[in-house]
C-alpha positions as YAML, in Angstrom:
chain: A
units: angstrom
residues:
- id: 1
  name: UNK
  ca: [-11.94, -36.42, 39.92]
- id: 2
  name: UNK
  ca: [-11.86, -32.63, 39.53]
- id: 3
  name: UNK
  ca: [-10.91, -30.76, 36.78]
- id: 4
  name: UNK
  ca: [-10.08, -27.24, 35.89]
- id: 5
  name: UNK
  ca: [-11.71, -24.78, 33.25]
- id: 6
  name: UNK
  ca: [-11.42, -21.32, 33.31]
- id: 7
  name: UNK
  ca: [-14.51, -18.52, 32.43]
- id: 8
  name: UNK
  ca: [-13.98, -15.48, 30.36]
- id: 9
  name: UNK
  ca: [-17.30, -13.01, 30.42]
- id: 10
  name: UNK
  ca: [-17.28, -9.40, 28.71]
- id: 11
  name: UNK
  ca: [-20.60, -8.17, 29.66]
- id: 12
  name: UNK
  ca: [-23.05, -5.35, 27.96]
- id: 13
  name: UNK
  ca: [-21.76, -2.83, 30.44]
- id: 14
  name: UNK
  ca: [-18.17, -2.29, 28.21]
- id: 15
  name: UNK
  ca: [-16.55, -2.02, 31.93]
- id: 16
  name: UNK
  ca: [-13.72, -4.56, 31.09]
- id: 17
  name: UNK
  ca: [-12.81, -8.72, 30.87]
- id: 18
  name: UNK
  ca: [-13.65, -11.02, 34.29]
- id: 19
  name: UNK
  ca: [-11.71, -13.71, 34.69]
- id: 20
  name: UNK
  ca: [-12.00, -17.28, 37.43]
- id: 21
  name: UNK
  ca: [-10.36, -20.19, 37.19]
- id: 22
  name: UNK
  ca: [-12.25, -23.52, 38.74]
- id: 23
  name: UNK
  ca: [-12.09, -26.10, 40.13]
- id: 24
  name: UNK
  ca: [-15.01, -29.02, 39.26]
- id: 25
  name: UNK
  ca: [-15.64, -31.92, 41.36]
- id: 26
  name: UNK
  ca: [-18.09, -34.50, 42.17]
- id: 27
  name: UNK
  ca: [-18.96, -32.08, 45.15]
- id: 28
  name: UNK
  ca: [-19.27, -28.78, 43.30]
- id: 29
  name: UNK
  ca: [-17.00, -26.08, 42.17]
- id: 30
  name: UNK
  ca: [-14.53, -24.06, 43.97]
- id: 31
  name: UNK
  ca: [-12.97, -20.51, 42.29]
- id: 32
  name: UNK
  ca: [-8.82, -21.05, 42.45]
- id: 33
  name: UNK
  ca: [-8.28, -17.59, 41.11]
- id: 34
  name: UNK
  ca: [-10.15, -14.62, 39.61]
- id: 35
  name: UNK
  ca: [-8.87, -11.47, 37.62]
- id: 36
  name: UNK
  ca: [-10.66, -8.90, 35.55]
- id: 37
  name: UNK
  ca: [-8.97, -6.18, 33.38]
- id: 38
  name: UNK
  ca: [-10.67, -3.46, 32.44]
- id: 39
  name: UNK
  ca: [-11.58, -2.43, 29.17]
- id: 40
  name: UNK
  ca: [-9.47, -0.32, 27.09]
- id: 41
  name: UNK
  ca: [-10.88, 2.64, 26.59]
- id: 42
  name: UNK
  ca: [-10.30, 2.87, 21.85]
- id: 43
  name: UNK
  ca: [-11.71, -1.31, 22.09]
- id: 44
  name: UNK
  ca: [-14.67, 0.05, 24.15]
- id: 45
  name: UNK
  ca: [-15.60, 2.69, 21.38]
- id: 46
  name: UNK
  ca: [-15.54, 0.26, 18.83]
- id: 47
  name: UNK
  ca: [-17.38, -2.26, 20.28]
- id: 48
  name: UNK
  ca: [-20.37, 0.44, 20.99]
- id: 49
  name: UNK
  ca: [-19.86, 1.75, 17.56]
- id: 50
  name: UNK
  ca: [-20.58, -1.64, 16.06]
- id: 51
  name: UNK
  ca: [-23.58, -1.70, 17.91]
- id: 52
  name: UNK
  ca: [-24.96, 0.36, 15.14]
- id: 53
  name: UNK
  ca: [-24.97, -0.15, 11.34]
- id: 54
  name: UNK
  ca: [-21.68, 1.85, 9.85]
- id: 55
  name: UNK
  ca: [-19.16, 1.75, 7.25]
- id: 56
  name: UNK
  ca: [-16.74, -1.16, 6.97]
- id: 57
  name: UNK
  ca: [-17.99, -3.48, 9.75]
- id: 58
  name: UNK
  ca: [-16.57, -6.37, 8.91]
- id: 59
  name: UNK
  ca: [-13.32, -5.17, 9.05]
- id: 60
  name: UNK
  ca: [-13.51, -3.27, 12.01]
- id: 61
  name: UNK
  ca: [-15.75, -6.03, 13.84]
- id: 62
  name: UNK
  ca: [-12.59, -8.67, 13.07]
- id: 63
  name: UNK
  ca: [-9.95, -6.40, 14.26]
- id: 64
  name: UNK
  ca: [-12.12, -5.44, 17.49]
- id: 65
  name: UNK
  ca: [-12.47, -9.30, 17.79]
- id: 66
  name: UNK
  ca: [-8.13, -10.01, 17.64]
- id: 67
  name: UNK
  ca: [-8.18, -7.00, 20.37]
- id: 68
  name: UNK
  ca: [-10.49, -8.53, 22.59]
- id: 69
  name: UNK
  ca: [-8.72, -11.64, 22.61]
- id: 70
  name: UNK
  ca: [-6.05, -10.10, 23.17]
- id: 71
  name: UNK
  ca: [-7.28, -8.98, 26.68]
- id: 72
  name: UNK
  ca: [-8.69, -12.50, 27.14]
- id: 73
  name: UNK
  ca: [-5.33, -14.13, 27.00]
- id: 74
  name: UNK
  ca: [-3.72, -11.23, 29.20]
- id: 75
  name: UNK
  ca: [-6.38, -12.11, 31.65]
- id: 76
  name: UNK
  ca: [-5.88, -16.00, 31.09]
- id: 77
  name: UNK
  ca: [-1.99, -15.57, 31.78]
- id: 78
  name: UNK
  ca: [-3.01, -13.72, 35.21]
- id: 79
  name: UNK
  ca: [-5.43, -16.38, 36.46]
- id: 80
  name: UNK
  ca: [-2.35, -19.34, 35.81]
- id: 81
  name: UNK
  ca: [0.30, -16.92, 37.75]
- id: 82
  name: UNK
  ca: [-1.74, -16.78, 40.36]
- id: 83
  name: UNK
  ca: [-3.01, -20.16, 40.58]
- id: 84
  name: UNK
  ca: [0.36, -21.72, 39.60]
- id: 85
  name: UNK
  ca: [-1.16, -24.36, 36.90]
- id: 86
  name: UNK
  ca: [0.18, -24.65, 33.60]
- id: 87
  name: UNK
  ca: [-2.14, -24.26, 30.56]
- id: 88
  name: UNK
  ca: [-1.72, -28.02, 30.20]
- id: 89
  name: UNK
  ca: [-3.73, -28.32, 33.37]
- id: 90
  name: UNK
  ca: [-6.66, -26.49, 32.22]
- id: 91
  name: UNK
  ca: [-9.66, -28.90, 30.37]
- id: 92
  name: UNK
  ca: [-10.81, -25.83, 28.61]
- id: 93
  name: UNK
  ca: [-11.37, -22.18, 28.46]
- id: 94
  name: UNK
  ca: [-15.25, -20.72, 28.36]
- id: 95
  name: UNK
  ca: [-15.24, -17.48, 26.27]
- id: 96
  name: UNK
  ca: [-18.32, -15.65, 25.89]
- id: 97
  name: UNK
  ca: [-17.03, -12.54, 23.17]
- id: 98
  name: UNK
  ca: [-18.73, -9.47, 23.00]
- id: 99
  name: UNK
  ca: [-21.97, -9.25, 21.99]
- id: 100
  name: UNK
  ca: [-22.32, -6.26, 19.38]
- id: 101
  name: UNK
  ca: [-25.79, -7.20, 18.03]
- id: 102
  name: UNK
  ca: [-28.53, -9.64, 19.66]
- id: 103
  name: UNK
  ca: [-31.50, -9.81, 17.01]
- id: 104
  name: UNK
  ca: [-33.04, -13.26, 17.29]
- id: 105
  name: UNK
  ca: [-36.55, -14.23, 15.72]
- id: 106
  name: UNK
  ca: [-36.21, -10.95, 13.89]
- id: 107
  name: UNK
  ca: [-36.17, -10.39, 10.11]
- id: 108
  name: UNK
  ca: [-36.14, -13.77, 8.51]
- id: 109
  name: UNK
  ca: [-37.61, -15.70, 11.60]
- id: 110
  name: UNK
  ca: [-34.60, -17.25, 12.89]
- id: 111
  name: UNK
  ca: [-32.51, -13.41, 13.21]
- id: 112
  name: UNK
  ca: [-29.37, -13.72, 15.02]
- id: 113
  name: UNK
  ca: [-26.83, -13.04, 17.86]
- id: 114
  name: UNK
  ca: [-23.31, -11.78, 16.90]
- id: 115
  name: UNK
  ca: [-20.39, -12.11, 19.92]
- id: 116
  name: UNK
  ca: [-17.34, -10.90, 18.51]
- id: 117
  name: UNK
  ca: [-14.32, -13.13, 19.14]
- id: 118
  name: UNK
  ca: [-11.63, -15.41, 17.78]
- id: 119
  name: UNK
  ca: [-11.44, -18.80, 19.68]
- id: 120
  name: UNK
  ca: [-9.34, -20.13, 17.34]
- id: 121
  name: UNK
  ca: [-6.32, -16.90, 18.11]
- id: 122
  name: UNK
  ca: [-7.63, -17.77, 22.06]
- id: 123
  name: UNK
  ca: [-6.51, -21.16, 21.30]
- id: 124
  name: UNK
  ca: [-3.27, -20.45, 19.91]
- id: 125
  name: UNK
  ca: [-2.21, -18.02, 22.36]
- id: 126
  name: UNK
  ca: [-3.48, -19.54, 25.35]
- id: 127
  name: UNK
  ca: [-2.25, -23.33, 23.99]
- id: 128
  name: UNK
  ca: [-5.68, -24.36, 26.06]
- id: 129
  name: UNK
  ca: [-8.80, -25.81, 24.45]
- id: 130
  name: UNK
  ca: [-11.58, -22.99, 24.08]
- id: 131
  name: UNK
  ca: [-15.51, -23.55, 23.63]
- id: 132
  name: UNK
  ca: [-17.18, -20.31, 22.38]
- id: 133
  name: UNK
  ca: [-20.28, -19.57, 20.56]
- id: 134
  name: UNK
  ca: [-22.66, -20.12, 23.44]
- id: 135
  name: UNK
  ca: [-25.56, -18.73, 22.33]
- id: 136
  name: UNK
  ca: [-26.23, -19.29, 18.17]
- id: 137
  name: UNK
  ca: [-27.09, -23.22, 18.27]
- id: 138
  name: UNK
  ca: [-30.23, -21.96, 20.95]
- id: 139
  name: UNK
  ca: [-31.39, -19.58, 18.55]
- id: 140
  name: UNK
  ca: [-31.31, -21.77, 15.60]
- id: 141
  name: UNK
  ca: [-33.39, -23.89, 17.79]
- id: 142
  name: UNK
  ca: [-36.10, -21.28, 17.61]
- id: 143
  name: UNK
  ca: [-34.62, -19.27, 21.38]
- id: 144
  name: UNK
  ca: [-33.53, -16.04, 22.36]
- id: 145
  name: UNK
  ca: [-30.21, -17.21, 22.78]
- id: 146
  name: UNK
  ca: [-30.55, -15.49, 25.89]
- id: 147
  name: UNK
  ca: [-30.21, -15.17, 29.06]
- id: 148
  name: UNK
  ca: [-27.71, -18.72, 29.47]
- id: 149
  name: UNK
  ca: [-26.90, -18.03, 33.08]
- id: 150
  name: UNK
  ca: [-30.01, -19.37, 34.60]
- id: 151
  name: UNK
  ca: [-29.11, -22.93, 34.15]
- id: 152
  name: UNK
  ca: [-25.98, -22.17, 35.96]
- id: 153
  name: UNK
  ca: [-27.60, -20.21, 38.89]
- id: 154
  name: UNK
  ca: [-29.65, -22.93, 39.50]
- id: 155
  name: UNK
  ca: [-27.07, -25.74, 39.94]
- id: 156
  name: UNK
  ca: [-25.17, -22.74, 42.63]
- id: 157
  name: UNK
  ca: [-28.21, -20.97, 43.81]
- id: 158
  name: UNK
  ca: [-31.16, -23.67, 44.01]
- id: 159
  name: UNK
  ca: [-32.63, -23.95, 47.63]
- id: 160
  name: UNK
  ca: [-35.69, -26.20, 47.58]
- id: 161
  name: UNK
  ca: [-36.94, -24.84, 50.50]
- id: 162
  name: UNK
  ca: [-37.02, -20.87, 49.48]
- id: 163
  name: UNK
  ca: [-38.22, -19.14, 46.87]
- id: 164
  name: UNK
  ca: [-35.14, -16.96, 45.07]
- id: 165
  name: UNK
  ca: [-34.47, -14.77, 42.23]
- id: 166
  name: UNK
  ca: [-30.92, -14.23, 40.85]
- id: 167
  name: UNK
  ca: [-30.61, -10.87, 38.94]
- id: 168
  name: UNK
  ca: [-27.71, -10.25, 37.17]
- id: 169
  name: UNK
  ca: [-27.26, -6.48, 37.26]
- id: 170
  name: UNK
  ca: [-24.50, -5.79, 34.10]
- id: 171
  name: UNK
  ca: [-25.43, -3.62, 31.18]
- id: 172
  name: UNK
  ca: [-29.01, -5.42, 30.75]
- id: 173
  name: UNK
  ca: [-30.58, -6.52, 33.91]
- id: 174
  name: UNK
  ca: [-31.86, -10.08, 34.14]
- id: 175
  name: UNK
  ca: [-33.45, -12.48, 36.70]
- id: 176
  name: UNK
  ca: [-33.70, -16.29, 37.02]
- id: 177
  name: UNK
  ca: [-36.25, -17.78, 39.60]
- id: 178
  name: UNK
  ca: [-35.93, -20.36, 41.26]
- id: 179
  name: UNK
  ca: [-39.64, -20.40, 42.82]
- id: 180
  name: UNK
  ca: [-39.99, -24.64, 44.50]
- id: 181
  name: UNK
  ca: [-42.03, -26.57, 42.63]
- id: 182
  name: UNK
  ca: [-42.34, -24.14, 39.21]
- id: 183
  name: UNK
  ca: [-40.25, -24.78, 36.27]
- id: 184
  name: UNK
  ca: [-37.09, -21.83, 35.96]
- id: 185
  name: UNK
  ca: [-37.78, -18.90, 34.29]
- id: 186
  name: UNK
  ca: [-35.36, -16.14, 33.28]
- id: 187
  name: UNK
  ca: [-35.23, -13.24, 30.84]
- id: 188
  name: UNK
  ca: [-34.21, -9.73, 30.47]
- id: 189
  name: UNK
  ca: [-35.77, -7.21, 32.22]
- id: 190
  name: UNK
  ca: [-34.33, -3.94, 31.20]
- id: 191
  name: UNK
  ca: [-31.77, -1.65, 30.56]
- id: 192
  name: UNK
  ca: [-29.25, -1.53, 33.91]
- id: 193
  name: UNK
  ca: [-25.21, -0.23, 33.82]
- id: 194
  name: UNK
  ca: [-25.30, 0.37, 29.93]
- id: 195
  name: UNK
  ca: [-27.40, 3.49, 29.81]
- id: 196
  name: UNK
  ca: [-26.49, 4.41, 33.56]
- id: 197
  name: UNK
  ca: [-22.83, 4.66, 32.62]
- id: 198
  name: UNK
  ca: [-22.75, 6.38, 29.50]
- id: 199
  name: UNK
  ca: [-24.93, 8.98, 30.72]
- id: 200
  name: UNK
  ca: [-22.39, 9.02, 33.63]
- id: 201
  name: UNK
  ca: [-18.79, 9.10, 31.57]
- id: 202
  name: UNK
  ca: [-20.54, 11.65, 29.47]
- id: 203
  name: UNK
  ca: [-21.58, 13.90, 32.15]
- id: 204
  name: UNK
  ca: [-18.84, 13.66, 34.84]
- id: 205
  name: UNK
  ca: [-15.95, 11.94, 33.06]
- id: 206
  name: UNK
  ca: [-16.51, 8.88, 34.78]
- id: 207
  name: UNK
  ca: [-16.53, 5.28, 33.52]
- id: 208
  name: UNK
  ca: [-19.41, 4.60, 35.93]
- id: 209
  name: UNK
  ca: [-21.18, 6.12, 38.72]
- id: 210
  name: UNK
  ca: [-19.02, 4.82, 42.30]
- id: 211
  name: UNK
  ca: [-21.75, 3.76, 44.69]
- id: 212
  name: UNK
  ca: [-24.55, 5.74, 43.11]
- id: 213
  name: UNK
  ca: [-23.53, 8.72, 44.60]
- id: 214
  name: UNK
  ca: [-24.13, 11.02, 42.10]
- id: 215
  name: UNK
  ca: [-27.88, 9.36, 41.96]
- id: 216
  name: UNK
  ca: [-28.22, 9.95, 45.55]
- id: 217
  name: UNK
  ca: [-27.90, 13.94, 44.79]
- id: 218
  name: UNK
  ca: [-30.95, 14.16, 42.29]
- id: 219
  name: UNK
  ca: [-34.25, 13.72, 41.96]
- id: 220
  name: UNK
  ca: [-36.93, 11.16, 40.16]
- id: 221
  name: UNK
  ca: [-38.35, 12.69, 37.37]
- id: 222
  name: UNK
  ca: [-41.83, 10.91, 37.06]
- id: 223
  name: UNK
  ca: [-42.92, 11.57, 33.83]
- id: 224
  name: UNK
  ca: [-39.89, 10.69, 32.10]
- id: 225
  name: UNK
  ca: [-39.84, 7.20, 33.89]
- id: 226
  name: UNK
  ca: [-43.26, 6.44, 32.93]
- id: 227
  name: UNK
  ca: [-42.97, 7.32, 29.51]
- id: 228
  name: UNK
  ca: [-39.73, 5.48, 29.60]
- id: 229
  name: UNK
  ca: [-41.55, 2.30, 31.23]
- id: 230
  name: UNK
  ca: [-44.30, 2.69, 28.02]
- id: 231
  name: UNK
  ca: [-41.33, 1.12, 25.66]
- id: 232
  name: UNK
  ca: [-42.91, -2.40, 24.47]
- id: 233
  name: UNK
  ca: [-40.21, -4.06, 25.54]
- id: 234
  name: UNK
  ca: [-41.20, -4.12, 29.27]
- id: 235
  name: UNK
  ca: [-44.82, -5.25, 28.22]
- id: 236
  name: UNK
  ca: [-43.62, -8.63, 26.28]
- id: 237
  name: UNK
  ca: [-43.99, -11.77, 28.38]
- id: 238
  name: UNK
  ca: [-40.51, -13.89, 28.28]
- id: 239
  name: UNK
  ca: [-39.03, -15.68, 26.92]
- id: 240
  name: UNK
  ca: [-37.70, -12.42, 25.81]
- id: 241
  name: UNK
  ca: [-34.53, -10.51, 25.71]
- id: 242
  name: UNK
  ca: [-32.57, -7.57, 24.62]
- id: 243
  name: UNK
  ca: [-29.37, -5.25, 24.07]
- id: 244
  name: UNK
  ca: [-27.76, -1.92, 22.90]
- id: 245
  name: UNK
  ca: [-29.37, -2.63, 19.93]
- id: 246
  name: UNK
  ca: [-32.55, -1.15, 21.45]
- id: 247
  name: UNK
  ca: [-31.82, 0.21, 24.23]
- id: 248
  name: UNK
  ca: [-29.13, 2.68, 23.75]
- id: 249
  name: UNK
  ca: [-27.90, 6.40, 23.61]
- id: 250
  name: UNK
  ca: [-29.97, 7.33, 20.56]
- id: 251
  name: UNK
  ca: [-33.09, 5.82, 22.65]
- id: 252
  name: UNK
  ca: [-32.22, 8.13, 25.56]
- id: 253
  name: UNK
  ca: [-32.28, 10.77, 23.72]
- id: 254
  name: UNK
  ca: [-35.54, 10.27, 21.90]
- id: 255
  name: UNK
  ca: [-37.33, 10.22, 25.26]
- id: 256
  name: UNK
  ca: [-35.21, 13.59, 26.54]
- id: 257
  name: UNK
  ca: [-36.18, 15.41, 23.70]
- id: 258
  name: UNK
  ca: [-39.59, 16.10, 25.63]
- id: 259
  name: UNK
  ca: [-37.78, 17.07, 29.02]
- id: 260
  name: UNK
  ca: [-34.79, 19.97, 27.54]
- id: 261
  name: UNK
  ca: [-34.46, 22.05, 30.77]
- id: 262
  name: UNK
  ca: [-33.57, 18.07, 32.87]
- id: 263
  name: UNK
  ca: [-30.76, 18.32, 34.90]
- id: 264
  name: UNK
  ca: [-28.36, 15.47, 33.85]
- id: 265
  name: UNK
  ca: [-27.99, 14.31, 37.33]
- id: 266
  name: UNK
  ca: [-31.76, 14.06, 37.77]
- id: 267
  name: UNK
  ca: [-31.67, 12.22, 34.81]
- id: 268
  name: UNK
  ca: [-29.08, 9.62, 36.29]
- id: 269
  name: UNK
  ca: [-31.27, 9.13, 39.47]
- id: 270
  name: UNK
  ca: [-34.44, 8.89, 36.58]
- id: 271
  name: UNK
  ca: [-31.88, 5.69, 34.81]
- id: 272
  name: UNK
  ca: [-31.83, 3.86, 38.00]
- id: 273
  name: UNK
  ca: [-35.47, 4.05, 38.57]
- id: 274
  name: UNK
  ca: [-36.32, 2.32, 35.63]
- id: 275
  name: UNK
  ca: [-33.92, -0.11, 36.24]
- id: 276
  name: UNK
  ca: [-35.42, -0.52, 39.62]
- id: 277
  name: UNK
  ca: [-38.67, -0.83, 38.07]
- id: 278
  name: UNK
  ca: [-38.69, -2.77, 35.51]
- id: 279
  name: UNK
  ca: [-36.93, -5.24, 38.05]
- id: 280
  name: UNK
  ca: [-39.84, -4.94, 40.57]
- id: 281
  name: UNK
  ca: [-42.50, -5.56, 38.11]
- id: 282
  name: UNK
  ca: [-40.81, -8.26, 36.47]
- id: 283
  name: UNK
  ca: [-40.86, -10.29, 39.92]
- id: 284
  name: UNK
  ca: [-44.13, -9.21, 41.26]
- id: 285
  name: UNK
  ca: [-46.04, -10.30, 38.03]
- id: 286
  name: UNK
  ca: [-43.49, -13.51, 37.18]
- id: 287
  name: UNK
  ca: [-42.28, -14.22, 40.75]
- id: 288
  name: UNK
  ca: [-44.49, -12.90, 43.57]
- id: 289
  name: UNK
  ca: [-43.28, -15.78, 45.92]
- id: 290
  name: UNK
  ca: [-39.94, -14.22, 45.89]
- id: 291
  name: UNK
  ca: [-38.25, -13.89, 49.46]
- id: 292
  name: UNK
  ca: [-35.15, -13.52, 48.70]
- id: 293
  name: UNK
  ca: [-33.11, -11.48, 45.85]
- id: 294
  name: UNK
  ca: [-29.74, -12.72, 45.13]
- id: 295
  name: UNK
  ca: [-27.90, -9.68, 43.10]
- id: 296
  name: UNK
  ca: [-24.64, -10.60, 41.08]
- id: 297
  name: UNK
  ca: [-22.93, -8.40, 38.53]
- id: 298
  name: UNK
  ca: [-21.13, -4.94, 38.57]
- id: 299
  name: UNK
  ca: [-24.74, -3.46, 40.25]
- id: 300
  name: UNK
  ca: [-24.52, -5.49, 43.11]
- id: 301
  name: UNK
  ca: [-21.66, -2.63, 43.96]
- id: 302
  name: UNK
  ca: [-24.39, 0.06, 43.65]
- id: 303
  name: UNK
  ca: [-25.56, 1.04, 47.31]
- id: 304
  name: UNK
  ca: [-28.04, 3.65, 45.64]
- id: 305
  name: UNK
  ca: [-29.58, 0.71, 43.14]
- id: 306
  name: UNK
  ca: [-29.22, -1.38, 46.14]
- id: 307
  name: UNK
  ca: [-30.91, 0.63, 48.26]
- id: 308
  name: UNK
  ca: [-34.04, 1.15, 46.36]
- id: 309
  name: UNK
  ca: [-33.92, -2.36, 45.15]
- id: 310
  name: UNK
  ca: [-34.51, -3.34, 48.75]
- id: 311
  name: UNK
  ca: [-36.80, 0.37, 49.43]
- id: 312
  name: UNK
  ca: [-39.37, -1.08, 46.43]
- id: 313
  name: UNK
  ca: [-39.39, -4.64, 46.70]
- id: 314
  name: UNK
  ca: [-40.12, -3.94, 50.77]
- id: 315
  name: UNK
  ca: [-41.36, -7.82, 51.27]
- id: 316
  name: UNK
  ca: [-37.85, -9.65, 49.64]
- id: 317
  name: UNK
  ca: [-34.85, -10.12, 51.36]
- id: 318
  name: UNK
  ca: [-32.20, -8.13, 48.82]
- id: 319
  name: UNK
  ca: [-28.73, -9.56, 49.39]
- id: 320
  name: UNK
  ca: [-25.32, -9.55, 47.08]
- id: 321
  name: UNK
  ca: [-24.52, -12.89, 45.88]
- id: 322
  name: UNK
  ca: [-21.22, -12.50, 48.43]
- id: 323
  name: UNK
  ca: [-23.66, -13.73, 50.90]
- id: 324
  name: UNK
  ca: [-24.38, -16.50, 49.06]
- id: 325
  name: UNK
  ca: [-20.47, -17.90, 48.90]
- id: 326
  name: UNK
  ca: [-19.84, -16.30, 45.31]
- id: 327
  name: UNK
  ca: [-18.63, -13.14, 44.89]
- id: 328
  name: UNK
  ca: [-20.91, -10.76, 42.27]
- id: 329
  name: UNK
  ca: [-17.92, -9.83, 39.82]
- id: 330
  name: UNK
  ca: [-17.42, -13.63, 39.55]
- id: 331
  name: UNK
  ca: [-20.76, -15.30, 38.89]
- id: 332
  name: UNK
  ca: [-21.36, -14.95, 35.34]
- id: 333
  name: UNK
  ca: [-17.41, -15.53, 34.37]
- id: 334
  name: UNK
  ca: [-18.13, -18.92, 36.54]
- id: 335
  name: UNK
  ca: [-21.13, -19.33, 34.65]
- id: 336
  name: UNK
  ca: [-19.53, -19.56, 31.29]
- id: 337
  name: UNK
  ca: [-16.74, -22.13, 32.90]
- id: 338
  name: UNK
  ca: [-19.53, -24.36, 33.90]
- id: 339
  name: UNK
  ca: [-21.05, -24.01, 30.37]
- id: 340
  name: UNK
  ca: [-17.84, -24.59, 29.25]
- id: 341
  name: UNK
  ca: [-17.57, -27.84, 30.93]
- id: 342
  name: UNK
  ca: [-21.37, -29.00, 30.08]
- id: 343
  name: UNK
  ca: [-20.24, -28.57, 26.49]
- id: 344
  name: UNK
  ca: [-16.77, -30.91, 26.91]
- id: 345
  name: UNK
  ca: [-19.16, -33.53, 28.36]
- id: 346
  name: UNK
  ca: [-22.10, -33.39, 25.87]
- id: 347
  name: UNK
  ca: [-24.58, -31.83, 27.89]
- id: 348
  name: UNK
  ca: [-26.92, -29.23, 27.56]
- id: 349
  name: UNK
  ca: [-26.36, -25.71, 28.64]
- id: 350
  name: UNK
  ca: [-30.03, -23.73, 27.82]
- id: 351
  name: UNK
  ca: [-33.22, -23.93, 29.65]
- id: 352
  name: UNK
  ca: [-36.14, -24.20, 27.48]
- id: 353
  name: UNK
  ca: [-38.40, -22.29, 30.12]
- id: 354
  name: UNK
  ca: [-36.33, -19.67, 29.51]
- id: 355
  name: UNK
  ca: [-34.83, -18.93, 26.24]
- id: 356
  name: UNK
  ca: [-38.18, -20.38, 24.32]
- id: 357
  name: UNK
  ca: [-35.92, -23.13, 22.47]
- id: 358
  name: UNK
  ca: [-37.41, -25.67, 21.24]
- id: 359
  name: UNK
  ca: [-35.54, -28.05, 23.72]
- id: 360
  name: UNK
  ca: [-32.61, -28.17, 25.28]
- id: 361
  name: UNK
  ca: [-29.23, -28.29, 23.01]
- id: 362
  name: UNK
  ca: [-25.69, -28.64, 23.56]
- id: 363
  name: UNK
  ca: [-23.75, -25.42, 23.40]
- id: 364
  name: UNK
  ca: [-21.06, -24.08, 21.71]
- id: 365
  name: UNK
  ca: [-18.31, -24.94, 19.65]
- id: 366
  name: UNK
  ca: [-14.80, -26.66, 20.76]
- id: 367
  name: UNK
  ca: [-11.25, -25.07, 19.23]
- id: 368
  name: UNK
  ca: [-8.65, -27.94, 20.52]
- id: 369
  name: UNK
  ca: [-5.28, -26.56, 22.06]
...
């Protein structure tokens, strides 16, 4: 019997809402539609303004929330036009929300992870079932909360007979591998599109750097990678993730402070490098048996992180997940569709290998049509 859900994923990069509607059956999945809007441009600013503590952010973080749903159900109302179903076909709707802050273990032991949303407005607008609030029962559970995806890119991406990575290349990079015979692992590795495109929009008026061609035209700066690849983040063994909340403008900044006369371009091609290499030591020290990397996300689009991607890790196979049957703007929206459906069913969505749970857990919370 197969049934349709439909995956909503706003990612750390800010760049806008991906949509898919699927199709589940006892063979596997098939995308029907897909449709992403991008992110207006006043909900953008105060999503990266809540990022930070500041006046009135309760208020602010509610309102941001009824916007973003907003865009959810514009995007939700695209995906049944061009699929022709009715909401009344859909089982349910997996939302993710936007994740403002992402502190778990911290400060009382438990911490937290905030996604602003409203499932219950998604509900009402949509007249669909939504499951949101992936990521809080894993953390009360003693996890990170994050990365989710893994689970997912091993039921699409498992090959028994190779040994893969998946690396989701949005605002924070992350991997999954899928290594035969060794339990999944998958954490964050760095900071990717986040720092990359604000550096970008605030340099050349652009949302994001097209291709990587303004990378191409400068020039690695060494000692402001390695002192940028000192940050104890990239030393912590995983389970272990992170966000804007550390890695962010003001931490950009701290680290130019030393390097004044840096041309901003050089500092662009300086962004990608760590990105590059905090990827490349993440797999050679927690996945040397890679052969092949399978890149999803808005990077994937990035023939300059691309290209040294492949340039760096010289002995992997670096491929877009387009060559794997799913397209990279689609995976993690499909991701959160399959969650979506694991949670309708009772079943778990985390991977204790990864997040550090203390087992696996059922996922989310169900708003009925």
């Amino acid at each position: 019997m197969s049934e349709l859900y439909i995956g909503l994923m706003s990612g750390t990069s800010l760049d806008g809402v991906d949509g898919v509607l699927v199709n589940f059956d006892n063979t596997g999945f098939e995308v029907i539609a897909h449709h992403a809007n991008e992110m207006p441009s006043t909900l953008k600013q105060s999503f990266l303004s809540l990022n930070q503590s500041g006046d009135d952010e309760l208020h602010r973080g509610a309102l941001a929330a009824n916007a973003l749903v907003q865009v959810y159900s514009n995007v939700v109302d695209h995906l049944l036009q061009a699929s022709r179903f009715s909401a009344g076909d859909i089982k349910a709707i997996g939302a993710h929300g936007q994740t403002v802050r992402h502190q778990p273990r911290l400060h009382d032991g438990v911490g937290y992870t905030w996604q602003l949303n409203n499932p219950s407005l998604l509900a009402e607008l949509t007249s669909i079932s939504v499951v949101a609030d992936f990521r809080s029962r894993d953390v009360a559970a003693g996890g990170q909360g994050a990365p989710l995806v893994p689970a997912f890119h091993q039921y699409i991406f498992g090959n028994h007979n190779q040994s893969i990575c998946v690396l989701n290349l949005g605002g924070i990079s992350n991997i999954t591998t899928l290594i035969p015979q060794t339990q999944v692992l998958g954490f964050d590795c760095g900071p990717a599109n986040a720092l990359m495109d604000e550096w970008c929009f605030e340099h050349t008026q652009q949302s994001f750097d097209q291709n990587g061609d303004w990378a191409f035209q400068g020039n690695i700066n060494d000692q402001l990678l390695k002192n940028m690849l000192a940050d104890a983040f990239f030393q912590l063994p995983p389970p272990k993730s992170t966000g804007r909340d550390h890695f962010n403008r003001h931490w950009l900044m701290h680290h130019l402070k030393h390097f004044p006369n840096l041309r901003p371009v050089d500092v662009q091609t300086t962004l990608a490098a760590l990105t590059v290499q905090s990827i490349a030591q993440s797999i050679q020290q927690f996945a040397p048996a890679t052969q092949e990397l399978v890149v999803c996300g808005g990077g994937a689009l990035n023939t300059h992180l691309m290209q040294s991607l492949q340039n760096t890790l010289t002995r992997v196979q670096v491929i877009a997940s387009d060559q794997r049957g799913l397209p990279a703007m689609q995976v993690e929206a499909c991701a959160f569709a399959w969650l979506a459906r694991q949670t309708v069913f009772g079943l778990t969505g985390n991977l204790q290998s990864v997040t550090g749970a203390q087992g696996t857990r059922i996922l989310g919370a169900i708003y009925p049509a």
